[in-house]
PDB file of the backbone (N, CA, C, O) and the ligand in Angstrom, with CONECT records:
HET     ZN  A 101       1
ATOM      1  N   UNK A   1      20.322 349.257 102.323  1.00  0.00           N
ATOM      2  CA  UNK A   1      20.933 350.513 101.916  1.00  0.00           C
ATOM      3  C   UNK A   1      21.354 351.261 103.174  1.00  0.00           C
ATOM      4  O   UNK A   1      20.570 351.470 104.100  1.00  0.00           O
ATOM      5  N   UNK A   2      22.564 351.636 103.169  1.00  0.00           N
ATOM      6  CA  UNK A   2      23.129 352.530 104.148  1.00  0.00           C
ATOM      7  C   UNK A   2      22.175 353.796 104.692  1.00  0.00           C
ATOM      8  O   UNK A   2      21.128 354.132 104.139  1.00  0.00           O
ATOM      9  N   UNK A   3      22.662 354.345 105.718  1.00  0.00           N
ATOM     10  CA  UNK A   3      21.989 355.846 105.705  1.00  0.00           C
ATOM     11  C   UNK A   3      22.322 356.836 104.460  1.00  0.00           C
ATOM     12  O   UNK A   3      23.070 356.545 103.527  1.00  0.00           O
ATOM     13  N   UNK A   4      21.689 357.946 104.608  1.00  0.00           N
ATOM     14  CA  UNK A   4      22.026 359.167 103.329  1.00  0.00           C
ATOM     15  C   UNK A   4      21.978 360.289 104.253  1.00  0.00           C
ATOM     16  O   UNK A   4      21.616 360.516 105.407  1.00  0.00           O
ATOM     17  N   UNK A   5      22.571 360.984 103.118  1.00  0.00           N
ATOM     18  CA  UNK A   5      22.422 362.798 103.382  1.00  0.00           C
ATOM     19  C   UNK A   5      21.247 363.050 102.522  1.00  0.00           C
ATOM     20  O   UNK A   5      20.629 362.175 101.916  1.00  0.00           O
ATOM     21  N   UNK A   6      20.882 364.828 102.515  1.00  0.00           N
ATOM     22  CA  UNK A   6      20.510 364.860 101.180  1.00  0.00           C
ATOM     23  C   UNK A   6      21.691 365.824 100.444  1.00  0.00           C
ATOM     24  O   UNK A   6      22.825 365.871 100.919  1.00  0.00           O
ATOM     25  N   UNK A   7      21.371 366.464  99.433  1.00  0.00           N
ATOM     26  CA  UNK A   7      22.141 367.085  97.921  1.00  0.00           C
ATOM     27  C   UNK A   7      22.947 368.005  98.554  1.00  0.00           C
ATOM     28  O   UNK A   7      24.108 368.121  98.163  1.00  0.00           O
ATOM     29  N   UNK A   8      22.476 368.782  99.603  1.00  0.00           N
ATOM     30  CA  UNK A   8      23.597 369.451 100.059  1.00  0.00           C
ATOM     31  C   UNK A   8      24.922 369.690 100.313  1.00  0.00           C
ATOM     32  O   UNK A   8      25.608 370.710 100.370  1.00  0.00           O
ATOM     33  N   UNK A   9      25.189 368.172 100.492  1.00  0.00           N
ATOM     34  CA  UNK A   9      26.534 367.314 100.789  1.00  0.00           C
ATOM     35  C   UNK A   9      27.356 367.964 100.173  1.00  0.00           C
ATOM     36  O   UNK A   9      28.287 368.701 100.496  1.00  0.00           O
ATOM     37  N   UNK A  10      26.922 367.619  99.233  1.00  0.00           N
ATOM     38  CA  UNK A  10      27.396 368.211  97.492  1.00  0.00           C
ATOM     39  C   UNK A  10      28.611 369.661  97.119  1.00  0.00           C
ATOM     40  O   UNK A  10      29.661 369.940  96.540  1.00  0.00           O
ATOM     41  N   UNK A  11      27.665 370.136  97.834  1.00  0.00           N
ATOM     42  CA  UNK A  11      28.276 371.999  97.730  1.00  0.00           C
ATOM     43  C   UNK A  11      29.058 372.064  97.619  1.00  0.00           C
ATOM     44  O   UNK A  11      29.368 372.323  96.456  1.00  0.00           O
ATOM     45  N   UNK A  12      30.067 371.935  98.495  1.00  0.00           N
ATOM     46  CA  UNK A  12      31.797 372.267  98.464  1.00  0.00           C
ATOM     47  C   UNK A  12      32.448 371.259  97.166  1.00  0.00           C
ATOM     48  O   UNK A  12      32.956 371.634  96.109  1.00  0.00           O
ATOM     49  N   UNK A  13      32.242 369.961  97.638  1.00  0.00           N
ATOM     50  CA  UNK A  13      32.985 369.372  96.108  1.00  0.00           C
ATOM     51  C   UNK A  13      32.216 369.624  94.662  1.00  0.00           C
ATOM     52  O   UNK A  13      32.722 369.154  93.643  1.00  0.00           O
ATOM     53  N   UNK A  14      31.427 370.104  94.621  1.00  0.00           N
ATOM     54  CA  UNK A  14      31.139 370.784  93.020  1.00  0.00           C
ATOM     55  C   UNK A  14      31.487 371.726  92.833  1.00  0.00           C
ATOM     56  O   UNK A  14      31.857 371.890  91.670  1.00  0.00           O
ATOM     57  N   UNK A  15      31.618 373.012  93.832  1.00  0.00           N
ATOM     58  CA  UNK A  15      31.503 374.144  94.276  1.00  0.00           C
ATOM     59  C   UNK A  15      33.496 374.019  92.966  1.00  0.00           C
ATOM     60  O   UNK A  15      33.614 374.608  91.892  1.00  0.00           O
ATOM     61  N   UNK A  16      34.306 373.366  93.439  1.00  0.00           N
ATOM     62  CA  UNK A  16      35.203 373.180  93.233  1.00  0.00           C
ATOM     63  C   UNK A  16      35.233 372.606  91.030  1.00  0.00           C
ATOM     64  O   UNK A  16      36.210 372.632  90.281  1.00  0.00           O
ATOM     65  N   UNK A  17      34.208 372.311  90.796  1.00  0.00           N
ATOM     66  CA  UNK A  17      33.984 372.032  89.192  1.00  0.00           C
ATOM     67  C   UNK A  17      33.400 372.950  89.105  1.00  0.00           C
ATOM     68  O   UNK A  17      34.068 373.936  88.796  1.00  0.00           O
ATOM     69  N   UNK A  18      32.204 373.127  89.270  1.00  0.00           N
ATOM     70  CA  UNK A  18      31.104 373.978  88.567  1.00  0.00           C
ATOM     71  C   UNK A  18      31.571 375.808  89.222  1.00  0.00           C
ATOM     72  O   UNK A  18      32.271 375.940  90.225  1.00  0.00           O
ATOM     73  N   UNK A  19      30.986 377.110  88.371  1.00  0.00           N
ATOM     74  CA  UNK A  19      31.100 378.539  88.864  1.00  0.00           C
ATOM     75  C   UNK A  19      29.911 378.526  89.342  1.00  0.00           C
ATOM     76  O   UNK A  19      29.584 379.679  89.624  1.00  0.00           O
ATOM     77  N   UNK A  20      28.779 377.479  89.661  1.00  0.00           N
ATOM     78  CA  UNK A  20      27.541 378.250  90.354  1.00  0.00           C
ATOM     79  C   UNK A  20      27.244 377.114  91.260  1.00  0.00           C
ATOM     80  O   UNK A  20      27.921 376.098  91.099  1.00  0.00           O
ATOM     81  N   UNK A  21      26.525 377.124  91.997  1.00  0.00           N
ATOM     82  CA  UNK A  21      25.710 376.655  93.413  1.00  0.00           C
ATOM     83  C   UNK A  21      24.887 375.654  92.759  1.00  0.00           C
ATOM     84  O   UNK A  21      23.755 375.995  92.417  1.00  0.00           O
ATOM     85  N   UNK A  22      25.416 374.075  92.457  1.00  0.00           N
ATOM     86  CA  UNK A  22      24.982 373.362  91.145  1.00  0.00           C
ATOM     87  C   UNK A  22      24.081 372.521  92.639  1.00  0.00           C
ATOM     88  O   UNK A  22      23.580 371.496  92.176  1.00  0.00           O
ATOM     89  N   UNK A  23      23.757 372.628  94.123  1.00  0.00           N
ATOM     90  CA  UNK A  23      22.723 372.319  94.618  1.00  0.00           C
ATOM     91  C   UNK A  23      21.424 372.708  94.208  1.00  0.00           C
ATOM     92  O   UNK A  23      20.720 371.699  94.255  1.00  0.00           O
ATOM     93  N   UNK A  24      20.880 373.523  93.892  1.00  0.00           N
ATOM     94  CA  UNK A  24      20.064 373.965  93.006  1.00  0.00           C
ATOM     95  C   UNK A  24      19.736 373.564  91.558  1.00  0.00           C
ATOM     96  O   UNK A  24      18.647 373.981  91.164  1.00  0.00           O
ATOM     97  N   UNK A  25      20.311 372.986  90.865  1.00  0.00           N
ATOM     98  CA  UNK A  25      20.458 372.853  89.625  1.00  0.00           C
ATOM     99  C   UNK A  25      18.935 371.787  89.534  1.00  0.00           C
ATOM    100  O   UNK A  25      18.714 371.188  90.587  1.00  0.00           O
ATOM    101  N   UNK A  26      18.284 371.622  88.794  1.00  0.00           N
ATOM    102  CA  UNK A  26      17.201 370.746  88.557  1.00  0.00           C
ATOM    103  C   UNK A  26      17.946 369.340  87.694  1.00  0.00           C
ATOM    104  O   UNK A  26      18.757 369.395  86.770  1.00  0.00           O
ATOM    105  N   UNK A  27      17.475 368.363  88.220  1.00  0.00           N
ATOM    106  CA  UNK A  27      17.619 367.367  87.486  1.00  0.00           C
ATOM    107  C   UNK A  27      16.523 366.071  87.097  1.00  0.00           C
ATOM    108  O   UNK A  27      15.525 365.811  87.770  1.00  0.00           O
ATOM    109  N   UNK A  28      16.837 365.527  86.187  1.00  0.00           N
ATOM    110  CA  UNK A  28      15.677 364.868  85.636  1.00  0.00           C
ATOM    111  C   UNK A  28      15.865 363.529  85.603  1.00  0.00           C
ATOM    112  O   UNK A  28      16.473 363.013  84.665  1.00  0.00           O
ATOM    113  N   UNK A  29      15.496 363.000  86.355  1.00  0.00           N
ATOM    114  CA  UNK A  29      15.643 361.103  86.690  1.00  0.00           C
ATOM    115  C   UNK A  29      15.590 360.507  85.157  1.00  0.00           C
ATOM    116  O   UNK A  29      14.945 361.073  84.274  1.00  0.00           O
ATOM    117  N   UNK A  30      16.083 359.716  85.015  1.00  0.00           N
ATOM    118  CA  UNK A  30      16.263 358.704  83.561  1.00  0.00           C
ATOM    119  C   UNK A  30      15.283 357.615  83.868  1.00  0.00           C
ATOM    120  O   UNK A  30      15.005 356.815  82.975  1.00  0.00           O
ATOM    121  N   UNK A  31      14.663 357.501  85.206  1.00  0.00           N
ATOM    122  CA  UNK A  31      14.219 355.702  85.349  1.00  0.00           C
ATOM    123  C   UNK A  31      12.821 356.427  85.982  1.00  0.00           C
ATOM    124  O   UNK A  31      11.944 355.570  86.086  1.00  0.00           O
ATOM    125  N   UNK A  32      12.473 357.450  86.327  1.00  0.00           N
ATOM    126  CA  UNK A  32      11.180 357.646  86.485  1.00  0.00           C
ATOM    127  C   UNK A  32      10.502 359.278  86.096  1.00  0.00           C
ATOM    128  O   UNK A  32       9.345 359.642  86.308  1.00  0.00           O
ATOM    129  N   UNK A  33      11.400 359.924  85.596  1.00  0.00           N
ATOM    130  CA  UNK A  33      10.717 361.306  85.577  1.00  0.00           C
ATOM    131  C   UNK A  33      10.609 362.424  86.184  1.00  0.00           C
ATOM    132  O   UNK A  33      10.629 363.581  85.763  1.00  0.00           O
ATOM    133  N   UNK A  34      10.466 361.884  87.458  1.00  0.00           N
ATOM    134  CA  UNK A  34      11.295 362.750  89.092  1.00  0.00           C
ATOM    135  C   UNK A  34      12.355 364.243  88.359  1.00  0.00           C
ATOM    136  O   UNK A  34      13.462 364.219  87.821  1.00  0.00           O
ATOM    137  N   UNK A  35      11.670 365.090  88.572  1.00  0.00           N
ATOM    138  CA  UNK A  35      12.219 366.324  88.299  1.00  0.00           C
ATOM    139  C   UNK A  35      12.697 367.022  89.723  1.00  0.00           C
ATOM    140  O   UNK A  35      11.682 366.912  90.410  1.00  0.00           O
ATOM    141  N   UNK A  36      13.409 367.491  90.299  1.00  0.00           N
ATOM    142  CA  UNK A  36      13.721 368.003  91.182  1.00  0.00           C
ATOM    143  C   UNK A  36      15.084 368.485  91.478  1.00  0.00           C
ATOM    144  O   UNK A  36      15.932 367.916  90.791  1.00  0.00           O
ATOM    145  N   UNK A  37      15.507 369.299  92.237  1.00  0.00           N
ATOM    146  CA  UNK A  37      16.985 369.695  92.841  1.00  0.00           C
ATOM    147  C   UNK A  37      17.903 368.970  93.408  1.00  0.00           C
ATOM    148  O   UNK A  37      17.436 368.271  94.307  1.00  0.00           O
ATOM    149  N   UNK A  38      19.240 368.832  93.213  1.00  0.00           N
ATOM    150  CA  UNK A  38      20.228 368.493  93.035  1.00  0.00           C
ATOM    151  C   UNK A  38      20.292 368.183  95.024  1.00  0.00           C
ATOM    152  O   UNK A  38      20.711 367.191  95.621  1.00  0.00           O
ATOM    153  N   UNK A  39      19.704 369.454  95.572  1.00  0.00           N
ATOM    154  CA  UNK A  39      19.598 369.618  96.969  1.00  0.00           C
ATOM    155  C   UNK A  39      18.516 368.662  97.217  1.00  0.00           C
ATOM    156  O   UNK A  39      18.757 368.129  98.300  1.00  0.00           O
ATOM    157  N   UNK A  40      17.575 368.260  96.777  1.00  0.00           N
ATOM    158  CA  UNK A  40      16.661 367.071  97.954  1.00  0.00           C
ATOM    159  C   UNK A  40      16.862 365.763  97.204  1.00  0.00           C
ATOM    160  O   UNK A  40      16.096 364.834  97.457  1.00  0.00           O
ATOM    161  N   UNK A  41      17.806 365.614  96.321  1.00  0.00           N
ATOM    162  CA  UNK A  41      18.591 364.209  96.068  1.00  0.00           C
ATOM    163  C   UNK A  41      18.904 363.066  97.503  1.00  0.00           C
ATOM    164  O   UNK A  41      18.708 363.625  98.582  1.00  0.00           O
ATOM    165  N   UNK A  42      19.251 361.919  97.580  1.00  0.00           N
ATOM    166  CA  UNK A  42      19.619 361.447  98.693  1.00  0.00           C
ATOM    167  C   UNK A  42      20.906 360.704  98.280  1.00  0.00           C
ATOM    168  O   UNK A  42      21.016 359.821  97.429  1.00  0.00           O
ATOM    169  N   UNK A  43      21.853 361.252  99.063  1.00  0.00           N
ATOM    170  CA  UNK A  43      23.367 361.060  99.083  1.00  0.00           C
ATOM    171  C   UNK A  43      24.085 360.332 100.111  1.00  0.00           C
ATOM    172  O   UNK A  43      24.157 360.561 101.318  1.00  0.00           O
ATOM    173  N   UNK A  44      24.638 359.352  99.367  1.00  0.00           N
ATOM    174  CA  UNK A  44      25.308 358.177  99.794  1.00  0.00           C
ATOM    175  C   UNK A  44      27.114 358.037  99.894  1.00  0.00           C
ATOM    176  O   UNK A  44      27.652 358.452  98.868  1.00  0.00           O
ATOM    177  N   UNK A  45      27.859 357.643 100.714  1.00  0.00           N
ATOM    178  CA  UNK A  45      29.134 357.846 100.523  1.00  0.00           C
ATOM    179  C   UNK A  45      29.818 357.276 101.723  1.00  0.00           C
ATOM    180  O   UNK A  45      29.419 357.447 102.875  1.00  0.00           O
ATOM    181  N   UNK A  46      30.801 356.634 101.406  1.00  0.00           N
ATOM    182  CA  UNK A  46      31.937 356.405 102.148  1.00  0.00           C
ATOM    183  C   UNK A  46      33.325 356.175 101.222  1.00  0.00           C
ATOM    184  O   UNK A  46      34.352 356.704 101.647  1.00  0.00           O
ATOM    185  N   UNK A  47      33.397 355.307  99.815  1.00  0.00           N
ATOM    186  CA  UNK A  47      34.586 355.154  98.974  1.00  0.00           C
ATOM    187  C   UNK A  47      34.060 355.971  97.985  1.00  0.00           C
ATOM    188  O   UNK A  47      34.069 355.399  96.895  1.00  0.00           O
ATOM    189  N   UNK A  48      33.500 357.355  97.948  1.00  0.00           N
ATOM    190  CA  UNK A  48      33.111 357.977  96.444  1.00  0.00           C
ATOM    191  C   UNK A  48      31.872 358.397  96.609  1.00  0.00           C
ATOM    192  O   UNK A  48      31.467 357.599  97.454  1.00  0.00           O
ATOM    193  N   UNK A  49      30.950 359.146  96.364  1.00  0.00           N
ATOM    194  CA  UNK A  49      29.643 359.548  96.249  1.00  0.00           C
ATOM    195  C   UNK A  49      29.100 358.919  95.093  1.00  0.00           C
ATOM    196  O   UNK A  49      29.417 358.762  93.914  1.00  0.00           O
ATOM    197  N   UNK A  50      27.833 358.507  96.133  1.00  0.00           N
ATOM    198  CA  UNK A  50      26.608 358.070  94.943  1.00  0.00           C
ATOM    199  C   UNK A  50      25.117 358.542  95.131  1.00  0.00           C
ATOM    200  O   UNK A  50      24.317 358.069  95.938  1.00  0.00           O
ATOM    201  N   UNK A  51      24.853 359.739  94.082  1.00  0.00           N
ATOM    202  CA  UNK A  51      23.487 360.076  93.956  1.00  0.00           C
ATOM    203  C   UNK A  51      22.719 359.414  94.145  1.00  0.00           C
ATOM    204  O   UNK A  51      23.168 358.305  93.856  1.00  0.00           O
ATOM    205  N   UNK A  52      20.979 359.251  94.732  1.00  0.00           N
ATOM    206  CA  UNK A  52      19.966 358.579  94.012  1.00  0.00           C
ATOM    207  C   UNK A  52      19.062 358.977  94.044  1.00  0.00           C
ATOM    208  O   UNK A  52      18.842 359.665  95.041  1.00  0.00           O
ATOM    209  N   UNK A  53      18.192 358.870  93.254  1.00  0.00           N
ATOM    210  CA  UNK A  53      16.818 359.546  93.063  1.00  0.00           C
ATOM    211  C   UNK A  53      16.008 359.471  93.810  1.00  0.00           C
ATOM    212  O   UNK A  53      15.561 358.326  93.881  1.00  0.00           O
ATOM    213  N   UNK A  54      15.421 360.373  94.650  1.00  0.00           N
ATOM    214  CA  UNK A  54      14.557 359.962  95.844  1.00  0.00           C
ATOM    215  C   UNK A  54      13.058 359.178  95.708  1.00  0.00           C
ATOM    216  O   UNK A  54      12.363 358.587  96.535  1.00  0.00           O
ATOM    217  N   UNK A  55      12.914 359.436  94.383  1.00  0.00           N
ATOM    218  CA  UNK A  55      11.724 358.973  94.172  1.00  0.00           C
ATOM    219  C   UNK A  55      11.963 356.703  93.797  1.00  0.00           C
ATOM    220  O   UNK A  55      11.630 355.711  94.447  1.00  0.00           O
ATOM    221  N   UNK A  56      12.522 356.865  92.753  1.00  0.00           N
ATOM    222  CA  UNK A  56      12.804 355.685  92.332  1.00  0.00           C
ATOM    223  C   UNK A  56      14.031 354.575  92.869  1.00  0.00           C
ATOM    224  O   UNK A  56      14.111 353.355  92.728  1.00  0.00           O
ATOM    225  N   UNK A  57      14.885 355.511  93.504  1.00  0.00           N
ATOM    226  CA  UNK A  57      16.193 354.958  94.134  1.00  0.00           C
ATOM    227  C   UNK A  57      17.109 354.811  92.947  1.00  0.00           C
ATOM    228  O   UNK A  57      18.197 354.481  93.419  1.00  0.00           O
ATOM    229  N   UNK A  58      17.216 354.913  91.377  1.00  0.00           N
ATOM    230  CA  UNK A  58      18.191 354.850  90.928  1.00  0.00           C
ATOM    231  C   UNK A  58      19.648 355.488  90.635  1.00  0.00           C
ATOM    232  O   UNK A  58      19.509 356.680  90.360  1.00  0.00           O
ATOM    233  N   UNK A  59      20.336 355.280  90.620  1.00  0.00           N
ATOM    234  CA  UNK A  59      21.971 355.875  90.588  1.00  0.00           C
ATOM    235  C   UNK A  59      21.501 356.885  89.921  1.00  0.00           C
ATOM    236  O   UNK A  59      20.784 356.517  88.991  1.00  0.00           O
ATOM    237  N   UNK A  60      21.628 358.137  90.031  1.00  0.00           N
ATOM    238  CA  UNK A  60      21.687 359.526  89.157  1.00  0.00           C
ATOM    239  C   UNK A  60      23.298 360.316  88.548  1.00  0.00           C
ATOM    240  O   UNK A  60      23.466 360.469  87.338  1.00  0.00           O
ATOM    241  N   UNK A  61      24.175 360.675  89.388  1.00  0.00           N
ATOM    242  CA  UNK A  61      25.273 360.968  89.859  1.00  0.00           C
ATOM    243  C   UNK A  61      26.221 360.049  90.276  1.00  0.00           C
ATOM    244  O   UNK A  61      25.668 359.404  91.166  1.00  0.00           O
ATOM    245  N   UNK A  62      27.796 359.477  90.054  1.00  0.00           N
ATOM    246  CA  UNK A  62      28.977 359.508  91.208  1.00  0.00           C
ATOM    247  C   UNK A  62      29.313 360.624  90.905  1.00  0.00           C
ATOM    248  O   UNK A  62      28.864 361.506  90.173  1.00  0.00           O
ATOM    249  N   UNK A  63      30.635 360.431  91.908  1.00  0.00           N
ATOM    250  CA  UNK A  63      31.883 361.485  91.852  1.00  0.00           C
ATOM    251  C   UNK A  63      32.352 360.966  92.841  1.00  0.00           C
ATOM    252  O   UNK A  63      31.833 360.659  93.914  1.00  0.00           O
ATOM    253  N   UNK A  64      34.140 360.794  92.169  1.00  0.00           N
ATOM    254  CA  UNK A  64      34.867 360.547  92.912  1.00  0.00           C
ATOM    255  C   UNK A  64      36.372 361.200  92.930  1.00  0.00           C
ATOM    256  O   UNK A  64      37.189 361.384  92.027  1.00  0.00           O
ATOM    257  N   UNK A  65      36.395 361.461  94.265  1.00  0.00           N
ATOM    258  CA  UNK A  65      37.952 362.204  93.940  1.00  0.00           C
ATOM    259  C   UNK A  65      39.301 362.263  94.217  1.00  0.00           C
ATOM    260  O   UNK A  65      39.671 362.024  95.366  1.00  0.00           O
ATOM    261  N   UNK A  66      39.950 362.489  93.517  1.00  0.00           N
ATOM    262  CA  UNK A  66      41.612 361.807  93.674  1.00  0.00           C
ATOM    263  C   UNK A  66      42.110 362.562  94.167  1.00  0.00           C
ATOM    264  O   UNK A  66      41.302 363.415  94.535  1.00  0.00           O
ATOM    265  N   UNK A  67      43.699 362.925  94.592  1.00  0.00           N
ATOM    266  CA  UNK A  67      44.458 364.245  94.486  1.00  0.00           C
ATOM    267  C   UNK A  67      44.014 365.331  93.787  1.00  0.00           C
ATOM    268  O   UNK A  67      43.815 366.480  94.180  1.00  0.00           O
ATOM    269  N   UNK A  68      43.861 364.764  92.545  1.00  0.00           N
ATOM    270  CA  UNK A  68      44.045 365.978  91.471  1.00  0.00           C
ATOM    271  C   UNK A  68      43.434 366.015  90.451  1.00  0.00           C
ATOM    272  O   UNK A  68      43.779 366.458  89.355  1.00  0.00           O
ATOM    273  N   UNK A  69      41.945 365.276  90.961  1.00  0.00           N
ATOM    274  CA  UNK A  69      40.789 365.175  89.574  1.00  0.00           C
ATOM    275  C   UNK A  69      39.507 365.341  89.805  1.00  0.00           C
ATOM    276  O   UNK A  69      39.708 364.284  90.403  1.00  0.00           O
ATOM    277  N   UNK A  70      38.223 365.626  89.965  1.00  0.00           N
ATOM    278  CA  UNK A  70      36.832 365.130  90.316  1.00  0.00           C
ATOM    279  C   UNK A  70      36.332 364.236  89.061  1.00  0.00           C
ATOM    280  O   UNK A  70      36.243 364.885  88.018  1.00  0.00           O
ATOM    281  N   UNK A  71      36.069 363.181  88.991  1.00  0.00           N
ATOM    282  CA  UNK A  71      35.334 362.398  88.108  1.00  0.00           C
ATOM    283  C   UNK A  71      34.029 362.263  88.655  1.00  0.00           C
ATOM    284  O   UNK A  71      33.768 361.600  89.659  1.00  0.00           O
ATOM    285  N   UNK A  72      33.032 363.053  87.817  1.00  0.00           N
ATOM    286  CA  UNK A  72      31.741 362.514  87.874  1.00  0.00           C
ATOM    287  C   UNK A  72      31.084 362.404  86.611  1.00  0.00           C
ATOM    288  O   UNK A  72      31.301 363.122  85.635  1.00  0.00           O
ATOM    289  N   UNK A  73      30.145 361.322  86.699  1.00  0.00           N
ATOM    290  CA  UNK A  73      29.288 360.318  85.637  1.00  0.00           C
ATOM    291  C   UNK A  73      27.910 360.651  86.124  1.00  0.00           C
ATOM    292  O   UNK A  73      27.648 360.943  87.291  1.00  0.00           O
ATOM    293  N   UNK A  74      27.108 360.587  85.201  1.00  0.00           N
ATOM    294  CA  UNK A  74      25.762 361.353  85.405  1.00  0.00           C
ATOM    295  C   UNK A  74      24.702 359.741  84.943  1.00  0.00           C
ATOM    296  O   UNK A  74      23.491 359.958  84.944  1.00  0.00           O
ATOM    297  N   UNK A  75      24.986 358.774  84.707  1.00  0.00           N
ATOM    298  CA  UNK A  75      24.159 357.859  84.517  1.00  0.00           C
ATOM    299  C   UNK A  75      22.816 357.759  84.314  1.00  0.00           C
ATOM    300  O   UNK A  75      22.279 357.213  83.350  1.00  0.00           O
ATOM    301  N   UNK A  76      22.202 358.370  85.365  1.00  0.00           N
ATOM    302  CA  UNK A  76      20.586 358.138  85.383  1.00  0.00           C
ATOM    303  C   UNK A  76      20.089 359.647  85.269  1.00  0.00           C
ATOM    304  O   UNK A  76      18.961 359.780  85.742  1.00  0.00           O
ATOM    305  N   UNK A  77      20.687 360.906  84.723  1.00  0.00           N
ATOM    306  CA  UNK A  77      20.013 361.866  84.421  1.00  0.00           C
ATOM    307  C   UNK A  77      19.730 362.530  83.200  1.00  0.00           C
ATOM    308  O   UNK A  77      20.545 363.353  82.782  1.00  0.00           O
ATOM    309  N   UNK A  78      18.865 362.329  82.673  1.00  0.00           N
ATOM    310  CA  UNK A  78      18.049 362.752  81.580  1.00  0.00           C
ATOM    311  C   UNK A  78      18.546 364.136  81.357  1.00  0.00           C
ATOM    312  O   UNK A  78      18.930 364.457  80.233  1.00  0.00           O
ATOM    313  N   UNK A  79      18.558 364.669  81.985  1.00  0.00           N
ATOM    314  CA  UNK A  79      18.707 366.621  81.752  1.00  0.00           C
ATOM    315  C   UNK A  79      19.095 367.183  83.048  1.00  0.00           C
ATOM    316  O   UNK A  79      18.923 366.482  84.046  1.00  0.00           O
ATOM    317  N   UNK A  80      19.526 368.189  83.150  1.00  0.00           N
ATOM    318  CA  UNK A  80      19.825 369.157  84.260  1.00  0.00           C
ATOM    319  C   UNK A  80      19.748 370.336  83.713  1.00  0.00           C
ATOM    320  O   UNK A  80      19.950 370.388  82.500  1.00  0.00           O
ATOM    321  N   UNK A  81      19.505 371.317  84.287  1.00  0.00           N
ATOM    322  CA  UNK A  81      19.467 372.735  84.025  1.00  0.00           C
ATOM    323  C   UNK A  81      19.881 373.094  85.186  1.00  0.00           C
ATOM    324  O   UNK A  81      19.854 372.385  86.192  1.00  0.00           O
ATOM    325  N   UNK A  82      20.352 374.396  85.099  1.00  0.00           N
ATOM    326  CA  UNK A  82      21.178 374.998  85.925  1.00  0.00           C
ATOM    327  C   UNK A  82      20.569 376.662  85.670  1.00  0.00           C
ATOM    328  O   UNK A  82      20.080 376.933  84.573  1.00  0.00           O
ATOM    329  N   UNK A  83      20.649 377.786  86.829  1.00  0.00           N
ATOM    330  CA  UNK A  83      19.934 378.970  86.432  1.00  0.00           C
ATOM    331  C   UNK A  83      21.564 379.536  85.884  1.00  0.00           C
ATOM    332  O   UNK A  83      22.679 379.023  85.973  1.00  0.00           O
ATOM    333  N   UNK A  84      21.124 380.690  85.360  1.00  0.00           N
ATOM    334  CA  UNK A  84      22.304 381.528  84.793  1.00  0.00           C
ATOM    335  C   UNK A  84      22.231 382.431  86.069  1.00  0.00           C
ATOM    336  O   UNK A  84      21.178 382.638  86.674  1.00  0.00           O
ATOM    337  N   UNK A  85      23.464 382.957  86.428  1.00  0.00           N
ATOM    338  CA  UNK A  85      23.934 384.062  87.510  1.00  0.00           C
ATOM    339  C   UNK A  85      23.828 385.190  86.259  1.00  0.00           C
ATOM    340  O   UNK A  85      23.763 385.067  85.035  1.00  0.00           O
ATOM    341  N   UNK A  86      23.849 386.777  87.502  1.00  0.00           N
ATOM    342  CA  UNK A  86      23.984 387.854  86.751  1.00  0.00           C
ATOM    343  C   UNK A  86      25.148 388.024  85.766  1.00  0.00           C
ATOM    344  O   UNK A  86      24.936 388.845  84.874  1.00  0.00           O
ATOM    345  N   UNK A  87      26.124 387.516  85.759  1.00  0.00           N
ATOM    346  CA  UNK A  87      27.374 387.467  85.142  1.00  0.00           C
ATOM    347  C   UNK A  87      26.983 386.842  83.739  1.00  0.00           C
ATOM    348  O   UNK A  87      27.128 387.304  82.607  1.00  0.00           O
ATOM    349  N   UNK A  88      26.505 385.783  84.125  1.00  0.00           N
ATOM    350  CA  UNK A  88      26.538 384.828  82.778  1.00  0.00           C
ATOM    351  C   UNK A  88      25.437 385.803  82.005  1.00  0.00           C
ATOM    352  O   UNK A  88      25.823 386.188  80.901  1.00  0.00           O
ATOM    353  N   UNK A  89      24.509 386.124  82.298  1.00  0.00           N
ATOM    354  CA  UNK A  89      23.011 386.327  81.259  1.00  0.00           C
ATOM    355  C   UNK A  89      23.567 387.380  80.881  1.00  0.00           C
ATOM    356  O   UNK A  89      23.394 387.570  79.677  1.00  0.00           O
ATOM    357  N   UNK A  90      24.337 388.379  81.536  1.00  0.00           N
ATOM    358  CA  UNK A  90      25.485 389.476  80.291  1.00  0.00           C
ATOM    359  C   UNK A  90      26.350 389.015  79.572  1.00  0.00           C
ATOM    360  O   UNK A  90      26.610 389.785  78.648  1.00  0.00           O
ATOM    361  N   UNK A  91      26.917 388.113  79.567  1.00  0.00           N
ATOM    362  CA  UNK A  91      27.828 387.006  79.098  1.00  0.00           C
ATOM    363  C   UNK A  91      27.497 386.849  77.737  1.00  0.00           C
ATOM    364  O   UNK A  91      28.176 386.801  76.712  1.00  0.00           O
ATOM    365  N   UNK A  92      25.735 386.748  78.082  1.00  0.00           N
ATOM    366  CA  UNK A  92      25.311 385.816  76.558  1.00  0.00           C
ATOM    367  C   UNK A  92      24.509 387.060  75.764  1.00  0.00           C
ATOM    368  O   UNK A  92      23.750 386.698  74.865  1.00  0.00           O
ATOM    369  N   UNK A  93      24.590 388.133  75.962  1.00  0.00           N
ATOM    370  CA  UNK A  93      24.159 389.241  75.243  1.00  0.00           C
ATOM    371  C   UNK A  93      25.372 389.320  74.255  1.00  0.00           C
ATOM    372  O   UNK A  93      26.579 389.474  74.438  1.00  0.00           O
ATOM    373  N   UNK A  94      24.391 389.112  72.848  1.00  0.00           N
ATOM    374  CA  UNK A  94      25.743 389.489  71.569  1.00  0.00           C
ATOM    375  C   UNK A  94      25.230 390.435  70.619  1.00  0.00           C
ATOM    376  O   UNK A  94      25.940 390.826  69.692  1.00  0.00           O
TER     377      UNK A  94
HETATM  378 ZN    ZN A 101      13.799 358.320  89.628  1.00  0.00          ZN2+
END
């Protein structure tokens, strides 16, 4: 296996899909349970990004990007949560 980053990597090209700071976001491994942040993930890349779970090593995340698209596939994650910003939690007052 190549060297890695960790989740940080991340920031700017999500930064670009997601409205919040989705380094933070919790995610939940599919192949072992491993609950943790998007930020101490270990990140792989040279033709496309590939997540993996630090604990188990399995694919969690790609994303890959064109001109004029981000495609990412979530494969090995069970769940993610994400916090709500001040914006949103007024958002959802009805
Ligand atoms: Zn895992």
């Amino acid at each position: 296996m190549s060297s890695h980053v960790d989740g940080n990597a991340l920031a700017g090209t999500l930064s670009e899909v997601f409205r919040t700071d989705m380094t933070t976001a919790v995610c939940c491994c599919d192949g072992c349970g491993e609950t943790t942040t998007l930020a101490s993930e270990m990140v792989y890349g040279t033709h496309g990004i590939v997540v993996r779970c630090r604990s188990c090593d399995d694919v969690l995340i790609t994303l890959v990007e064109t001109p004029d698209r981000v495609v990412l596939s979530f494969p090995g994650v069970s769940s993610m949560s994400v916090e709500r910003g001040p914006d949103a939690q007024s958002e959802g007052e009805y």
